[in-house]
C-alpha positions in Angstrom: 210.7 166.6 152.4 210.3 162.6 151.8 212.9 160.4 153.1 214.0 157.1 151.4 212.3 155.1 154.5 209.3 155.8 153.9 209.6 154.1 150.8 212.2 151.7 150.9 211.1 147.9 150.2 212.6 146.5 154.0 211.4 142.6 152.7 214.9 142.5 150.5 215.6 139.5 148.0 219.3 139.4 148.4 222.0 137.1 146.6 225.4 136.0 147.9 228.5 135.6 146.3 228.3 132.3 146.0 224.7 132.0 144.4 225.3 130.6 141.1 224.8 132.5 138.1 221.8 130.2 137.3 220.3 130.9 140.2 220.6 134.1 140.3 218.9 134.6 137.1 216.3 132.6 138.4 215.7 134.9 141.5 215.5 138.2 139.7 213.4 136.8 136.7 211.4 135.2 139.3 210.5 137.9 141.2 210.5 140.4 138.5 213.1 142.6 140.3 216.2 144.3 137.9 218.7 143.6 140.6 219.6 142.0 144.3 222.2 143.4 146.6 224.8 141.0 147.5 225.0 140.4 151.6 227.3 138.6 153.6 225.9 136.4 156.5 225.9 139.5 158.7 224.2 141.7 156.4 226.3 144.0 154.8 226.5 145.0 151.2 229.4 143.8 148.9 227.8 144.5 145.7 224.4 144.1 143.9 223.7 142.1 140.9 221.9 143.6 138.1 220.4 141.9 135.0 222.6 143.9 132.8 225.2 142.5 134.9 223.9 138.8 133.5 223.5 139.4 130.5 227.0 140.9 129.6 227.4 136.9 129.9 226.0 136.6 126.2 228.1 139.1 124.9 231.5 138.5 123.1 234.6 138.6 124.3 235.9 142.7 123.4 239.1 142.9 120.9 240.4 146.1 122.3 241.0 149.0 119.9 244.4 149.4 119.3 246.1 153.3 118.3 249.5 153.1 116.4 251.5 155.9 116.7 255.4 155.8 115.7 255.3 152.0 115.1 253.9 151.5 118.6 250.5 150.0 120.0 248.8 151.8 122.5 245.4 150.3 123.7 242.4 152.1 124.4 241.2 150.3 126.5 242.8 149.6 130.2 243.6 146.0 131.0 241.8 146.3 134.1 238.6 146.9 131.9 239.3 143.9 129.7 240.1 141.7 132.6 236.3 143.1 134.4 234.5 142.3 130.8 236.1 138.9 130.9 235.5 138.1 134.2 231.7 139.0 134.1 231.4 136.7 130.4 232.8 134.1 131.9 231.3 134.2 135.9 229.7 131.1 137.4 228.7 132.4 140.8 227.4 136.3 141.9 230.9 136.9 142.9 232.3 136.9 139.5 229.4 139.0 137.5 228.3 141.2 140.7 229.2 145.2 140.8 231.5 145.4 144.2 230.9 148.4 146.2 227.7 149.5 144.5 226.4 152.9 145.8 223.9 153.1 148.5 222.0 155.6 150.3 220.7 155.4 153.6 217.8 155.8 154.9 217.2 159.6 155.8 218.5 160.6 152.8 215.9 163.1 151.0 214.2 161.5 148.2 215.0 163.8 145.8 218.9 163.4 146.1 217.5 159.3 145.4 216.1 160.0 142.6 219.0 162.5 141.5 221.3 159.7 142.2 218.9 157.3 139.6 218.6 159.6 136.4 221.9 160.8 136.8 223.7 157.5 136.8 221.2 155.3 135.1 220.5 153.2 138.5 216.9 151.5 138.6 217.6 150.0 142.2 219.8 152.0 145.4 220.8 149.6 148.1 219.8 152.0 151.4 222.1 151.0 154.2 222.4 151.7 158.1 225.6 150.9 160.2 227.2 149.6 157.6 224.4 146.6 157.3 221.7 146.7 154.5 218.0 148.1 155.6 216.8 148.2 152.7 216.1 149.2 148.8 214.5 152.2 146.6 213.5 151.0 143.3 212.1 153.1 140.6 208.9 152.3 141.3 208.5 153.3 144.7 209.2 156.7 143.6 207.5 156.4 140.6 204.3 155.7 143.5 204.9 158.9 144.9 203.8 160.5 141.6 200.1 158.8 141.7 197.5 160.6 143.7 196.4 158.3 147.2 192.7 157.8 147.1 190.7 160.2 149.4 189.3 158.7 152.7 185.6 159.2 153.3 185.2 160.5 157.2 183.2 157.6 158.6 179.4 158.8 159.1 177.7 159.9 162.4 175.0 157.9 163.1 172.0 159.7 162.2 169.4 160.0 165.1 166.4 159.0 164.2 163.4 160.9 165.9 161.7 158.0 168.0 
């Protein structure tokens, strides 16, 4: 059975939390990636920024929905969720629009649980982390690759003898 390391992207683009939002937009439009991980200077993961993560900058700020029952108010939608929404509309640097603690794999983990892991919660890019410090990434594509046949090698040819 496949393994994520055999292929994970090692040669990571990665962000910091305090890469401006710009920037950051820059780097994944750039390089035509959907998302970085966020590193500290040692290497390990703190989040990953997706482009969905960006663009929730252009969206409006949410009126939550409001449920009256017995002349009373109760929202439906938890503070905590307003207060993330607001924070990612109005972020300036990766720290503010990034998804903390994003889920990772690591890099013996079977490919299939990967790809699980992808369709099941709509991920296009899984951090893959070792000792705590990220190795690497699995993107779509690389298991998409795994789905195209590798051309066939040609033995190379015997010299032929030539009767002299």
């Amino acid at each position: 059975m496949a393994k994520v390391r055999e292929l994970m992207t090692t040669d990571v683009i990665t962000l910091t939390v305090d890469t401006e939002i710009g920037m950051a937009a820059s780097i994944l439009l750039e390089n035509r990636i959907n998302g970085a991980p966020v590193v500290d200077e040692g290497g390990r993961l703190l989040g990953i920024l997706c482009q969905s993560d960006l663009i929730a900058q252009q969206k409006k700020f949410p009126v939550p929905t409001l449920f009256t029952i017995l002349d009373g108010y109760i929202p439906l939608s938890s503070t905590k969720q307003i207060e993330r929404q607001v924070r990612k509309i109005a972020a300036l640097t990766v720290a503010d629009a990034m998804t903390a603690e994003p889920v990772a794999v690591g890099p013996d983990t079977d490919l299939e649980e990967a790809a699980g892991l992808m369709v099941d919660k709509n991920f296009h890019t899984l951090p893959v982390v070792e000792s705590g410090r990220l190795v690497g990434i699995l993107g779509k594509e690389d298991i998409l690759r795994t789905l195209v046949p590798k051309p066939q090698q040609t033995p190379p040819h015997e010299p032929s003898e030539t009767p002299g």
